[in-house]
N, CA, C and O atoms as a MOPAC input file, in Angstrom:
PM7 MOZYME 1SCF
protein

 N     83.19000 1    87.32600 1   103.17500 1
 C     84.31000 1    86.65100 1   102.57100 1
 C     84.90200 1    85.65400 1   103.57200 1
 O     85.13700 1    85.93100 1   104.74800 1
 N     85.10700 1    84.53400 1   103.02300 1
 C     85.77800 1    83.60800 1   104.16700 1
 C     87.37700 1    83.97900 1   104.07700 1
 O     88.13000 1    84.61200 1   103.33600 1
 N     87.43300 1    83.25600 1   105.19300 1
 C     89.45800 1    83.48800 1   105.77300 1
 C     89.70000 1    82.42600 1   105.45200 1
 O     90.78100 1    82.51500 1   106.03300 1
 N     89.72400 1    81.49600 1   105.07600 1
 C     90.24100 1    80.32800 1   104.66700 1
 C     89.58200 1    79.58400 1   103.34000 1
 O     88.35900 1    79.62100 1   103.20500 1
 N     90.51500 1    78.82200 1   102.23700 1
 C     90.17900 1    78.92900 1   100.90800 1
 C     89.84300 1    77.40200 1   101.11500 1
 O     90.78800 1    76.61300 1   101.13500 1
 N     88.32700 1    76.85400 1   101.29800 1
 C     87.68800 1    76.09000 1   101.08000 1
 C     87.53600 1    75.00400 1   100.01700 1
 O     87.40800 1    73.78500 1   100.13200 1
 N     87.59800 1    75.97000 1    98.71900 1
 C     86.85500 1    75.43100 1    97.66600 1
 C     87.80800 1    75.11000 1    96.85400 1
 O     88.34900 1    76.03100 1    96.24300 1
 N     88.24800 1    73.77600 1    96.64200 1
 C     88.99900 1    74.13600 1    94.84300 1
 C     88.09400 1    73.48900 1    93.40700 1
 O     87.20600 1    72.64200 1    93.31300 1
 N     88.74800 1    74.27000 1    92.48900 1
 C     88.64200 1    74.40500 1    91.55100 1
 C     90.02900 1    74.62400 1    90.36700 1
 O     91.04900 1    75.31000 1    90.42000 1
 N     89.36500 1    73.50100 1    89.13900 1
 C     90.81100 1    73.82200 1    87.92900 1
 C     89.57600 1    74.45500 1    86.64100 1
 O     88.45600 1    74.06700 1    86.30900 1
 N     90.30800 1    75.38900 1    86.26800 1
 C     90.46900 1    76.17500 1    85.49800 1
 C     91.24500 1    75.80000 1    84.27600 1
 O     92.35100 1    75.34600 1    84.56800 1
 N     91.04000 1    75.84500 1    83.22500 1
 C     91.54900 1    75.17400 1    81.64200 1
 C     91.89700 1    76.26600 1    80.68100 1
 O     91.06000 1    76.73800 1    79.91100 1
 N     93.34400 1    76.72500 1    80.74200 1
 C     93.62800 1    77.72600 1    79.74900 1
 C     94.34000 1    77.25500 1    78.42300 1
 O     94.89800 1    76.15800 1    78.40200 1
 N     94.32700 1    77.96600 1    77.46600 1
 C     95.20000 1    77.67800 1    76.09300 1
 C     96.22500 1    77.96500 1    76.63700 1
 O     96.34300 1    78.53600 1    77.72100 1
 N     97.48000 1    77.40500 1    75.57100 1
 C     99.02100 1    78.41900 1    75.63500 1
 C     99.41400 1    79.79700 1    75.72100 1
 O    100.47600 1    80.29600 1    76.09300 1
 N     98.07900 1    80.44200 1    75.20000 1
 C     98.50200 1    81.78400 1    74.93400 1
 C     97.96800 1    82.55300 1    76.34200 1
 O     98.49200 1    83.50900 1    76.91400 1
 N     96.73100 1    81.79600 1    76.70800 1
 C     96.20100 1    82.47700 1    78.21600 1
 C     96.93000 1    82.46800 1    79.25800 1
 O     96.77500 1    83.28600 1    80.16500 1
 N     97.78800 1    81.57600 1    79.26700 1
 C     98.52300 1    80.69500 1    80.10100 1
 C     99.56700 1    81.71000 1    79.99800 1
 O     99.82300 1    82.28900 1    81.05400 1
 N    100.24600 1    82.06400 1    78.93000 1
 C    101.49900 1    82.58400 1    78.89900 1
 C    101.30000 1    84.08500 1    79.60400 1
 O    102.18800 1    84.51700 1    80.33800 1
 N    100.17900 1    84.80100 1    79.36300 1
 C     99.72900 1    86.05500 1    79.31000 1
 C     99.29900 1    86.04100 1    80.94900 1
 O     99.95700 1    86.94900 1    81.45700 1
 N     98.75100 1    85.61000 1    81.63500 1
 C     98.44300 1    85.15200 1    83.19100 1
 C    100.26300 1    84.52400 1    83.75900 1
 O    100.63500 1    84.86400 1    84.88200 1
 N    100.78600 1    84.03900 1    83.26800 1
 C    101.96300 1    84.17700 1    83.81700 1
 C    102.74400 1    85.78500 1    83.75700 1
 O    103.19300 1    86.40500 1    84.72100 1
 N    102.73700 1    86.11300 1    82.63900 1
 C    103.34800 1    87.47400 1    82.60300 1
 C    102.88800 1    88.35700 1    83.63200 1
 O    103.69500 1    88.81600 1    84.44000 1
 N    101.74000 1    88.62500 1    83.67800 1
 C    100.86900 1    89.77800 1    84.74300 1
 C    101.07500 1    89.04400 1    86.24900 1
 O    101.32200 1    89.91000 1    87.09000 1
 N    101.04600 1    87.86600 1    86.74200 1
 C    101.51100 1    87.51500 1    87.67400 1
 C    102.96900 1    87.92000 1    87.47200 1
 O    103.16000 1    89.10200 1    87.75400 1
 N    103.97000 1    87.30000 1    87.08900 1
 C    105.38700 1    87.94800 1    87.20500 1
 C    105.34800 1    89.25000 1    87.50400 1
 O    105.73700 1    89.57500 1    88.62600 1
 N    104.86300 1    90.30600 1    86.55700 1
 C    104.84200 1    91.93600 1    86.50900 1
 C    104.51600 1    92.34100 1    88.38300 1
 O    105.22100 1    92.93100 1    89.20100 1
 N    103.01500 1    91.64600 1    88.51100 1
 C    102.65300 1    92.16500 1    89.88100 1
 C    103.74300 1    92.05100 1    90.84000 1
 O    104.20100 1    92.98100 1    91.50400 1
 N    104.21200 1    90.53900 1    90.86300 1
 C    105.54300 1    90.19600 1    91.72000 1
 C    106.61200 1    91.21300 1    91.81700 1
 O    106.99500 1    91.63200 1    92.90900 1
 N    107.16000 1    91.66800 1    90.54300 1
 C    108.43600 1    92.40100 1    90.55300 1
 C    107.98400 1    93.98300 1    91.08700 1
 O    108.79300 1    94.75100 1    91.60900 1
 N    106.38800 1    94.34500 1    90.82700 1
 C    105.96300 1    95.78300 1    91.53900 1
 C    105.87300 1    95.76900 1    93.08300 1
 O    106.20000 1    96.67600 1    93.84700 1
 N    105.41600 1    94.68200 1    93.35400 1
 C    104.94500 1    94.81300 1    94.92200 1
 C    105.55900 1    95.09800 1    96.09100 1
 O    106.71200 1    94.67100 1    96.03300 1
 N    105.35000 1    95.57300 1    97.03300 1
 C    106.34700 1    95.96500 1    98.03600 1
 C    107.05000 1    94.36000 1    98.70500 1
 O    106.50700 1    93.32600 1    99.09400 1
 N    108.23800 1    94.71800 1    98.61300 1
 C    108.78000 1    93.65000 1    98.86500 1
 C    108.52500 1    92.71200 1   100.14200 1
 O    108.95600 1    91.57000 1   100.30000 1
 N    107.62700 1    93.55100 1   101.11900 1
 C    106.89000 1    93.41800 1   102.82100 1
 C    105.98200 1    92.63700 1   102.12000 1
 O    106.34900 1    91.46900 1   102.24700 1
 N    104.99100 1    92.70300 1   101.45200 1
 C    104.48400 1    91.80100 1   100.97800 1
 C    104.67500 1    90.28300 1   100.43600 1
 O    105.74000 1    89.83900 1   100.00500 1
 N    103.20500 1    89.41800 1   100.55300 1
 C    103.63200 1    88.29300 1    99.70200 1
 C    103.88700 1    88.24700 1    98.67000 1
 O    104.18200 1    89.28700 1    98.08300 1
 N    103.88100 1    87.17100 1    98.09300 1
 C    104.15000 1    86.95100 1    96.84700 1
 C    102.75100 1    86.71900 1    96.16600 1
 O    101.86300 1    86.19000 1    96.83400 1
 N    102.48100 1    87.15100 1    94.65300 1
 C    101.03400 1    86.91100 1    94.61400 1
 C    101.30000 1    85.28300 1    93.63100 1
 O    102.24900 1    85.03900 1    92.88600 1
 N    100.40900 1    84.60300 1    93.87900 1
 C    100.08600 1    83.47900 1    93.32000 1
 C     99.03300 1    83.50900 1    92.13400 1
 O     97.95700 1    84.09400 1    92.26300 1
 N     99.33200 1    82.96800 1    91.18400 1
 C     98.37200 1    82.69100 1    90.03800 1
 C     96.90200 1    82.63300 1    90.52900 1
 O     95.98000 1    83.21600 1    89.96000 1
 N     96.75800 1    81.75300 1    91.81300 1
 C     95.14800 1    81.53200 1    92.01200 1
 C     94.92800 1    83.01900 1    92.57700 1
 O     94.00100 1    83.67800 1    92.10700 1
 N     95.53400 1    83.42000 1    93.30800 1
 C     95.38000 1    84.46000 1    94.21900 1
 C     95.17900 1    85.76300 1    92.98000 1
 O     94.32300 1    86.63400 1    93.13600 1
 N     96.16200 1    85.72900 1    91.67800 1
 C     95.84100 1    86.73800 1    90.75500 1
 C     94.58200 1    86.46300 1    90.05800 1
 O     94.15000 1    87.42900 1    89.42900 1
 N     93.93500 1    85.46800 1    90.01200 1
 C     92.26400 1    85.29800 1    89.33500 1
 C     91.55500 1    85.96600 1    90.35200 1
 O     90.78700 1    86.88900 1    90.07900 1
 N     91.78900 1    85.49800 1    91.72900 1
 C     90.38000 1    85.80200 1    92.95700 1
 C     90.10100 1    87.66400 1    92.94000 1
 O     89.19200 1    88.38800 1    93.34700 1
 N     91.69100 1    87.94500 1    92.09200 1
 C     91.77300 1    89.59900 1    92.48700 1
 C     90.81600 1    90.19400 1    91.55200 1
 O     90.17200 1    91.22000 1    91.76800 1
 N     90.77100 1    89.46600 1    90.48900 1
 C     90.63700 1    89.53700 1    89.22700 1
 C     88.68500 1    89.43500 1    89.29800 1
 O     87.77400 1    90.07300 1    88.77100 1
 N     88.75200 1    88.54600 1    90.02500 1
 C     86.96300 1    88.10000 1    90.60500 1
 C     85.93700 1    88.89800 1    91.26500 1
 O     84.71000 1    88.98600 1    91.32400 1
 N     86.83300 1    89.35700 1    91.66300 1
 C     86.50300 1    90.01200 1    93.10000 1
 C     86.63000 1    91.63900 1    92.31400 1
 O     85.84300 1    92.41100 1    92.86100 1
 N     87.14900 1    92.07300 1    91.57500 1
 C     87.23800 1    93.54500 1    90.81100 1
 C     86.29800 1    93.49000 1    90.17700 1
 O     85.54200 1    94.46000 1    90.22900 1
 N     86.01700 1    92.58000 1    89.49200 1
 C     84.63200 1    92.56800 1    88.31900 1
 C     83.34000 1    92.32100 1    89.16900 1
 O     82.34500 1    92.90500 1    88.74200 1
 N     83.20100 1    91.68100 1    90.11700 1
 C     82.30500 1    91.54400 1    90.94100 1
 C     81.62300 1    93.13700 1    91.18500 1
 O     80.50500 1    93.52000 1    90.84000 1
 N     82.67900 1    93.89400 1    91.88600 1
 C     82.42700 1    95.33500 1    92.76400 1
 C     82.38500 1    96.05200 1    91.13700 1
 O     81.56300 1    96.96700 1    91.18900 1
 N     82.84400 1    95.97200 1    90.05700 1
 C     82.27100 1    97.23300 1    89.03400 1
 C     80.62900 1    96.12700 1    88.62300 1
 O     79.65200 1    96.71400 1    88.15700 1
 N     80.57900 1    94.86500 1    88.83000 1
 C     79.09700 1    94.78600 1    88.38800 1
 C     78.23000 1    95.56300 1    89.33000 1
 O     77.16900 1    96.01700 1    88.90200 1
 N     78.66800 1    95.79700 1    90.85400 1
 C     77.65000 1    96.28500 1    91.84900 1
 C     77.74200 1    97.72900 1    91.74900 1
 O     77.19200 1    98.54200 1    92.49100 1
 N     78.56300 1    97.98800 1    90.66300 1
 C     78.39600 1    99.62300 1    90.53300 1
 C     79.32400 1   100.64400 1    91.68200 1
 O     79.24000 1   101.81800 1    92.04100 1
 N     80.35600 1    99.31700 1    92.06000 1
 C     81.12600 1   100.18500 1    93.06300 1
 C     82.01000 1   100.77900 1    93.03600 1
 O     83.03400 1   100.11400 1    92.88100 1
 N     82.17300 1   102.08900 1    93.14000 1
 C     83.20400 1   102.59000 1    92.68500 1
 C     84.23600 1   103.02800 1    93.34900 1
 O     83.95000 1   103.96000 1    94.10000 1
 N     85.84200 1   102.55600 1    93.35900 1
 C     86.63900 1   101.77300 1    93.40900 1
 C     87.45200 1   103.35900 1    93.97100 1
 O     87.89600 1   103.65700 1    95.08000 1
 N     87.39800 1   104.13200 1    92.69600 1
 C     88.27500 1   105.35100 1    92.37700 1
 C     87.46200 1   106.60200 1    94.08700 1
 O     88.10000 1   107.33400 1    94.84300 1
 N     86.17100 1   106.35300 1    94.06600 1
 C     85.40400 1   107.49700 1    95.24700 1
 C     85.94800 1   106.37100 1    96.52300 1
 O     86.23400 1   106.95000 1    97.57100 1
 N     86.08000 1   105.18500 1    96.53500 1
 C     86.23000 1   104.39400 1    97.52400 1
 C     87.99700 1   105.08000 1    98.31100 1
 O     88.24500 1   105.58000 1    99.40900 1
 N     88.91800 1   104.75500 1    97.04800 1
 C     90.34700 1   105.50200 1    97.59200 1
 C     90.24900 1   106.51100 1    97.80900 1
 O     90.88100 1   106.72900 1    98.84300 1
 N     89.68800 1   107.59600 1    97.35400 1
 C     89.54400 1   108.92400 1    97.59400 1
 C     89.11700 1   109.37300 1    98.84600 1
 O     89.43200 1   110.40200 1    99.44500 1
 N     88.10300 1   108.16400 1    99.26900 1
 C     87.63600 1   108.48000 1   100.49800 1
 C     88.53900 1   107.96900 1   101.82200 1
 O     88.65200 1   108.44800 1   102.95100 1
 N     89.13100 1   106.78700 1   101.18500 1
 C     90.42500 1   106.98300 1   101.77300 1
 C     91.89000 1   107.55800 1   102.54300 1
 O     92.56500 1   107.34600 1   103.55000 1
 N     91.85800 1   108.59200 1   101.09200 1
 C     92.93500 1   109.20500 1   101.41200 1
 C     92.67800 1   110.37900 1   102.34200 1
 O     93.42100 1   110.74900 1   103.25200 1
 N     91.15900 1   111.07400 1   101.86800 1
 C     91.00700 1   111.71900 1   102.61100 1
 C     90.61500 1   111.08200 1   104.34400 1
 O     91.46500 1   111.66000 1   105.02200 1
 N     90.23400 1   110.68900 1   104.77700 1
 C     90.58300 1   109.99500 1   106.06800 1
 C     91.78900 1   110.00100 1   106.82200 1
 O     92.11200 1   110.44000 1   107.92500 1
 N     92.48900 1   109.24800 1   105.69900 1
 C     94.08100 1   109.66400 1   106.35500 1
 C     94.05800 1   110.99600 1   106.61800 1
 O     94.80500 1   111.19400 1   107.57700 1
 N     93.55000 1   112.03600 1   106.22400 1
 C     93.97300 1   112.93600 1   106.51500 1
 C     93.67900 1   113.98600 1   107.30900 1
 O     94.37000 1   114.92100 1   107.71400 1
 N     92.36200 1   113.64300 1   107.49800 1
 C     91.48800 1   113.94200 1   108.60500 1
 C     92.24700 1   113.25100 1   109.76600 1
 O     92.60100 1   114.18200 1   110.48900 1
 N     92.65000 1   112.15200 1   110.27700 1
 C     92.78800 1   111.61100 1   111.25100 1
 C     94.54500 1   112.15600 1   110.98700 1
 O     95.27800 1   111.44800 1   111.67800 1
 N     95.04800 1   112.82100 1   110.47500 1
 C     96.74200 1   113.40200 1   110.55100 1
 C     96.14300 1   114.97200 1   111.89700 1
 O     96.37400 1   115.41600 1   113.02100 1
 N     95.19100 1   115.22300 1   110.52700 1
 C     94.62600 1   116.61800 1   111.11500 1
 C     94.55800 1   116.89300 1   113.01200 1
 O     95.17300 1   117.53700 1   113.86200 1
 N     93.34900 1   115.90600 1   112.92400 1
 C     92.84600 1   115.51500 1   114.35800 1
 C     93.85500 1   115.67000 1   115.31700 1
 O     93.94200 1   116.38600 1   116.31400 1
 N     95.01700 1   114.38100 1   114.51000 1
 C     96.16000 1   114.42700 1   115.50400 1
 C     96.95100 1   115.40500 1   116.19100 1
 O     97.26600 1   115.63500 1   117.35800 1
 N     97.19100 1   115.96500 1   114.91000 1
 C     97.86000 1   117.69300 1   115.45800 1
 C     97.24300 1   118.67600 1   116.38400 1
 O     97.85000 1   119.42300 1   117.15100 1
 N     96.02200 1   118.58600 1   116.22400 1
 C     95.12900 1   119.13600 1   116.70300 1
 C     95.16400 1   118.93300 1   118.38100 1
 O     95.28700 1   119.94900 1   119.06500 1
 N     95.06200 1   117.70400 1   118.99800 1
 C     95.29200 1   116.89600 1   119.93900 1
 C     96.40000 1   117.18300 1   120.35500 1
 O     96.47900 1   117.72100 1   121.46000 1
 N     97.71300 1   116.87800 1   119.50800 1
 C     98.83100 1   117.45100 1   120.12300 1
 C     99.07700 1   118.76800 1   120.73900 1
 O     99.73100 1   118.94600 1   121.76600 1
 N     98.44300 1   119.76800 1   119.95800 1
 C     98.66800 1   121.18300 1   120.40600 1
 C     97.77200 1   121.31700 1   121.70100 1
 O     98.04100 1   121.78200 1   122.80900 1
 N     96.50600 1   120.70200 1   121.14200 1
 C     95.42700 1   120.87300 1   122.88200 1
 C     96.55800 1   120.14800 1   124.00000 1
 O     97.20800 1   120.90800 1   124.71800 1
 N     96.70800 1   119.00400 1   124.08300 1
 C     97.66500 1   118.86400 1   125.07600 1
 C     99.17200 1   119.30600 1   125.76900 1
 O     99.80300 1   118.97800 1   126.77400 1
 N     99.33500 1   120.10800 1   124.79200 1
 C    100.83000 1   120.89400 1   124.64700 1
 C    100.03400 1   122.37000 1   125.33000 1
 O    100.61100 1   123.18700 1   126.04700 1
 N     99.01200 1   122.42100 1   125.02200 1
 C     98.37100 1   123.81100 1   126.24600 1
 C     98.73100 1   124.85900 1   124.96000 1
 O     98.77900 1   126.01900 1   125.37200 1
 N     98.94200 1   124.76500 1   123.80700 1
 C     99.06100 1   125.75900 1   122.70600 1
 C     98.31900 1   125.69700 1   121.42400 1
 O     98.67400 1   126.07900 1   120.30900 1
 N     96.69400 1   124.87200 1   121.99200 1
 C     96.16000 1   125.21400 1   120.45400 1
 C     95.04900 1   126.48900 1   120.79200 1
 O     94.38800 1   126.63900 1   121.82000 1
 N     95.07300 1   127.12900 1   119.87800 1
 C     94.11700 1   128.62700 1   119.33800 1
 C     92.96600 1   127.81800 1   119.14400 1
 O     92.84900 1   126.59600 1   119.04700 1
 N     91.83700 1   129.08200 1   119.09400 1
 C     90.57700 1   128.94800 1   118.38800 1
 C     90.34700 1   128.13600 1   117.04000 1
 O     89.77200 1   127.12200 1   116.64400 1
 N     91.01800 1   129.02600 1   116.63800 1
 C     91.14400 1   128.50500 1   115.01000 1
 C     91.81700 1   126.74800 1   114.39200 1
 O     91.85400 1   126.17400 1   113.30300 1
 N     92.38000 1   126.33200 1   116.21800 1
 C     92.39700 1   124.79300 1   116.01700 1
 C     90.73400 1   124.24800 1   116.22000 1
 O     90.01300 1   123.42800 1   115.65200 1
 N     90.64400 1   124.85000 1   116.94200 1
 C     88.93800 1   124.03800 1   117.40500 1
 C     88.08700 1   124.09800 1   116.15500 1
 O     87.42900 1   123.10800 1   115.83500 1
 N     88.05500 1   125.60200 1   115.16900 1
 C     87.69700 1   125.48800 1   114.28100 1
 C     87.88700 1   124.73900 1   113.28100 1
 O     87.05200 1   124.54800 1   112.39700 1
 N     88.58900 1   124.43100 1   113.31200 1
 C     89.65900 1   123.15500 1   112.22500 1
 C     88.94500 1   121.56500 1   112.25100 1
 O     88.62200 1   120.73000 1   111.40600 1
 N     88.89900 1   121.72400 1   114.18100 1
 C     88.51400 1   120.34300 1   114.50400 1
 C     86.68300 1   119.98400 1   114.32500 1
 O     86.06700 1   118.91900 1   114.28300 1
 N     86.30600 1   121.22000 1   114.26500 1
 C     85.07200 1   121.07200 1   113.63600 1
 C     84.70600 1   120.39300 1   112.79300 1
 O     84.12900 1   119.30700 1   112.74400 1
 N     85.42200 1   121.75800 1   111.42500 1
 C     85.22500 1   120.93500 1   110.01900 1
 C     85.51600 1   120.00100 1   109.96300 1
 O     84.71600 1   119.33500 1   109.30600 1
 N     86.63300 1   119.25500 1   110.46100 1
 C     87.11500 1   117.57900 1   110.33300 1
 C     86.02000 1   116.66900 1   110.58500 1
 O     85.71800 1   115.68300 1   109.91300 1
 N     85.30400 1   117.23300 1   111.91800 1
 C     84.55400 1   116.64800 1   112.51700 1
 C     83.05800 1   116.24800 1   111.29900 1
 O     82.61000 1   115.13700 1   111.01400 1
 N     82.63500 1   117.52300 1   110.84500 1
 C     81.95200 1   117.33100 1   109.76300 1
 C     82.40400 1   116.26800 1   108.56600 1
 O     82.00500 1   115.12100 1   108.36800 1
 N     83.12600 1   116.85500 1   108.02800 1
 C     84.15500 1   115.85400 1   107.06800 1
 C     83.81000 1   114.57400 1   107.11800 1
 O     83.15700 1   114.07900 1   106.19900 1
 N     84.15300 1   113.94000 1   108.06800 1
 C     84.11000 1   112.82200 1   109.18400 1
 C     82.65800 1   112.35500 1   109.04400 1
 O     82.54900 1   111.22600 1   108.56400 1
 N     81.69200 1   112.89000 1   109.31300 1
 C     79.98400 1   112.55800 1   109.37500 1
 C     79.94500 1   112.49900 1   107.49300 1
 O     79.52500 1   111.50100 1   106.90800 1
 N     80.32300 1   113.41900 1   106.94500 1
 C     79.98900 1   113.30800 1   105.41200 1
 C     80.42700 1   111.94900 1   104.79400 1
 O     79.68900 1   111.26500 1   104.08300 1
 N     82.08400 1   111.53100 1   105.23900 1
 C     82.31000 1   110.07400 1   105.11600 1
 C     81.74300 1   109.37900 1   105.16600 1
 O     81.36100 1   108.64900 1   104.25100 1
 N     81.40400 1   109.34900 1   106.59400 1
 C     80.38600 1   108.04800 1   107.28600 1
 C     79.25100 1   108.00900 1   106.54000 1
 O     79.10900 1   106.85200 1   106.14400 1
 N     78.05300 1   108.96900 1   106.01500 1
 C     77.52800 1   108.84400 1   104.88400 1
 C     77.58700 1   107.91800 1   103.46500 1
 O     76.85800 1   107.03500 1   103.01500 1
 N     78.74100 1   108.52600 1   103.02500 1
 C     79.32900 1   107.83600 1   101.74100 1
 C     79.17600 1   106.46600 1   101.86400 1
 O     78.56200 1   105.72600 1   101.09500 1
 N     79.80400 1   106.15600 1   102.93300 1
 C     80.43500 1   104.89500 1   103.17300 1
 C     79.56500 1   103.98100 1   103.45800 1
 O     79.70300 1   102.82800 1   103.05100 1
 N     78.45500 1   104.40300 1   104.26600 1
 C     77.30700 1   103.77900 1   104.74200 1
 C     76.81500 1   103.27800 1   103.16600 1
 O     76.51700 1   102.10200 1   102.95600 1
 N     76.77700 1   104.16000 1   102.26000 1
 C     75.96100 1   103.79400 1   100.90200 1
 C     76.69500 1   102.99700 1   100.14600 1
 O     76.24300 1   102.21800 1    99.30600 1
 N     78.10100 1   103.20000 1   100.47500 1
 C     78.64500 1   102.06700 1    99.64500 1
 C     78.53700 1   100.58500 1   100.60800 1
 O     78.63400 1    99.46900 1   100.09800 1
 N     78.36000 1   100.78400 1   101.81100 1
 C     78.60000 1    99.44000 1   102.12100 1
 C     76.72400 1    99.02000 1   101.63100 1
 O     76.66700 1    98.01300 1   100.92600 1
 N     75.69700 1    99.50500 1   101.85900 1
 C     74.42000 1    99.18300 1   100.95000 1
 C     74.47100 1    98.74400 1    99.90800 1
 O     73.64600 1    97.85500 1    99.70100 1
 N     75.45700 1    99.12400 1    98.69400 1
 C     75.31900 1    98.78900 1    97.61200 1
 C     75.68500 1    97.75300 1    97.93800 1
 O     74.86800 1    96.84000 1    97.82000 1
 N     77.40800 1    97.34100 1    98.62900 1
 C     77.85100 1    95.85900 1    98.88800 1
 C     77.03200 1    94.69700 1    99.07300 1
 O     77.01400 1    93.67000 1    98.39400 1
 N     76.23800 1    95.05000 1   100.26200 1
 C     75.59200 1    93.61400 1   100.74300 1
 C     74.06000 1    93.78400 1    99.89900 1
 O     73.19400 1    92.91200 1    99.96600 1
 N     73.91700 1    94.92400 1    99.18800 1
 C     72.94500 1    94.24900 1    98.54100 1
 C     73.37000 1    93.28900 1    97.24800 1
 O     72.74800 1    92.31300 1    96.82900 1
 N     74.43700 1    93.77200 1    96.81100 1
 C     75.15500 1    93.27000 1    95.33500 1
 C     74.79400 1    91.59000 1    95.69400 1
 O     74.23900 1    90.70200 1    95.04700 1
 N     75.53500 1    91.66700 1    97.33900 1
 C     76.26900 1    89.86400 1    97.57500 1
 C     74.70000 1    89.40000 1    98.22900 1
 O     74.73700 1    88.60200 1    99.16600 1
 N     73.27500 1    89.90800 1    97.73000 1
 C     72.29000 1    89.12800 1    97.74100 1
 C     71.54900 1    88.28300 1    96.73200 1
 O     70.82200 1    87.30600 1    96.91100 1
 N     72.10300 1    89.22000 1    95.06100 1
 C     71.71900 1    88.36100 1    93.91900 1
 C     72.29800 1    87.26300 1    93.93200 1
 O     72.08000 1    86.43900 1    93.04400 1

Protein backbone atom coordinates (compact mmCIF):
# COMPACT_ATOMS: atom_id res chain seq x y z
CA UNK A 1 0.00 0.00 0.00
CA UNK A 2 1.46 3.36 -0.71
CA UNK A 3 1.73 6.30 2.02
CA UNK A 4 0.93 8.87 -0.13
CA UNK A 5 -2.31 9.24 -2.46
CA UNK A 6 -0.86 9.44 -5.94
CA UNK A 7 -3.65 8.81 -8.10
CA UNK A 8 -6.79 10.82 -8.67
CA UNK A 9 -9.76 9.90 -9.84
CA UNK A 10 -13.77 11.33 -10.17
CA UNK A 11 -16.28 9.12 -9.54
CA UNK A 12 -20.06 10.03 -10.92
CA UNK A 13 -22.92 9.48 -8.48
CA UNK A 14 -26.84 10.11 -8.81
CA UNK A 15 -28.67 12.26 -6.10
CA UNK A 16 -29.68 9.48 -4.27
CA UNK A 17 -25.96 7.84 -4.06
CA UNK A 18 -24.72 10.99 -3.25
CA UNK A 19 -27.14 11.64 -0.49
CA UNK A 20 -26.70 8.06 1.03
CA UNK A 21 -22.53 8.32 0.93
CA UNK A 22 -22.99 11.59 2.62
CA UNK A 23 -25.10 10.14 5.39
CA UNK A 24 -22.64 7.10 6.24
CA UNK A 25 -19.78 9.53 6.04
CA UNK A 26 -21.59 11.93 8.56
CA UNK A 27 -22.68 8.71 10.82
CA UNK A 28 -18.85 7.47 10.80
CA UNK A 29 -17.81 11.15 11.81
CA UNK A 30 -20.22 11.53 14.75
CA UNK A 31 -19.00 7.59 15.98
CA UNK A 32 -15.37 8.02 15.83
CA UNK A 33 -13.13 8.68 18.58
CA UNK A 34 -12.82 12.12 18.71
CA UNK A 35 -8.48 11.50 18.75
CA UNK A 36 -9.12 10.63 15.49
CA UNK A 37 -9.46 12.24 12.04
CA UNK A 38 -12.07 13.12 10.42
CA UNK A 39 -13.08 10.61 7.71
CA UNK A 40 -13.42 12.10 4.24
CA UNK A 41 -15.76 10.94 1.50
CA UNK A 42 -12.66 9.72 -0.62
CA UNK A 43 -11.15 8.20 2.36
CA UNK A 44 -14.88 6.46 3.07
CA UNK A 45 -14.76 4.70 -0.64
CA UNK A 46 -10.84 3.53 -0.19
CA UNK A 47 -12.35 1.85 3.20
CA UNK A 48 -14.98 0.61 1.34
CA UNK A 49 -12.23 -0.82 -1.46
CA UNK A 50 -10.06 -2.10 0.47
CA UNK A 51 -12.99 -4.33 2.64
CA UNK A 52 -14.26 -5.88 -0.51
CA UNK A 53 -10.88 -6.46 -1.76
CA UNK A 54 -9.83 -8.71 1.63
CA UNK A 55 -13.53 -10.66 1.60
CA UNK A 56 -12.67 -11.34 -2.31
CA UNK A 57 -9.21 -12.90 -0.94
CA UNK A 58 -11.21 -14.85 1.44
CA UNK A 59 -9.87 -12.92 4.39
CA UNK A 60 -11.31 -13.15 7.24
CA UNK A 61 -11.67 -10.03 9.02
CA UNK A 62 -13.74 -11.47 12.21
CA UNK A 63 -10.45 -14.57 12.96
CA UNK A 64 -8.12 -11.53 12.04
CA UNK A 65 -9.63 -9.34 15.38
CA UNK A 66 -9.89 -12.26 17.32
CA UNK A 67 -6.48 -12.90 16.83
CA UNK A 68 -6.01 -9.70 17.92
CA UNK A 69 -7.55 -9.49 20.92
CA UNK A 70 -6.18 -12.41 21.93
CA UNK A 71 -2.55 -11.04 21.64
CA UNK A 72 -3.42 -8.27 23.65
CA UNK A 73 -3.75 -10.57 25.96
CA UNK A 74 -1.13 -12.73 25.87
CA UNK A 75 1.25 -9.83 25.92
CA UNK A 76 -1.02 -8.34 29.38
CA UNK A 77 -0.28 -11.97 30.56
CA UNK A 78 3.50 -12.02 29.80
CA UNK A 79 3.61 -8.74 31.46
CA UNK A 80 2.48 -9.78 34.81
CA UNK A 81 4.33 -12.53 34.58
CA UNK A 82 7.63 -10.42 34.21
CA UNK A 83 6.52 -8.25 36.84
CA UNK A 84 6.25 -10.88 39.49
CA UNK A 85 9.69 -12.63 38.13
CA UNK A 86 11.29 -9.34 38.83
CA UNK A 87 9.50 -8.53 42.07
CA UNK A 88 11.35 -12.06 43.18
CA UNK A 89 7.53 -13.41 43.77
CA UNK A 90 6.51 -15.43 40.83
CA UNK A 91 5.63 -19.39 41.61
CA UNK A 92 5.89 -22.27 39.34
CA UNK A 93 2.64 -22.05 38.21
CA UNK A 94 3.73 -18.46 36.69
CA UNK A 95 6.31 -20.21 34.51
CA UNK A 96 3.60 -22.54 33.70
CA UNK A 97 1.40 -19.84 32.54
CA UNK A 98 4.34 -18.40 30.62
CA UNK A 99 4.59 -21.48 28.73
CA UNK A 100 1.20 -21.80 27.48
CA UNK A 101 1.38 -18.10 26.37
CA UNK A 102 4.42 -18.97 24.88
CA UNK A 103 2.64 -21.69 22.83
CA UNK A 104 -0.37 -19.50 22.20
CA UNK A 105 2.08 -17.14 20.75
CA UNK A 106 3.70 -19.88 18.09
CA UNK A 107 -0.10 -20.96 17.26
CA UNK A 108 -0.65 -17.13 16.29
CA UNK A 109 2.33 -16.80 14.42
CA UNK A 110 0.95 -19.73 12.40
CA UNK A 111 -2.42 -18.21 11.71
CA UNK A 112 -1.00 -15.19 10.79
CA UNK A 113 1.69 -16.43 8.62
CA UNK A 114 -1.42 -17.96 6.48
CA UNK A 115 -3.22 -15.04 6.47
CA UNK A 116 -0.50 -12.91 5.42
CA UNK A 117 -0.13 -15.88 2.27
CA UNK A 118 -3.47 -15.45 1.40
CA UNK A 119 -2.68 -11.45 1.31
CA UNK A 120 0.16 -11.26 -1.03
CA UNK A 121 -1.09 -13.90 -2.97
CA UNK A 122 -4.66 -12.11 -3.41
CA UNK A 123 -2.42 -8.66 -4.37
CA UNK A 124 -0.80 -10.97 -7.28
CA UNK A 125 -4.03 -11.40 -9.49
Amino acid sequence: MASRLKISKVFRFDEDTDMILKKLVKKKNENRDKRSSVITESSYVRDLIHKDYVTELGFDMDEFLRLKRTLIGIGININQIAHKYNAGIARKSDLISLETEMVMLNDMQQKLNEMIYIWKKGSDK
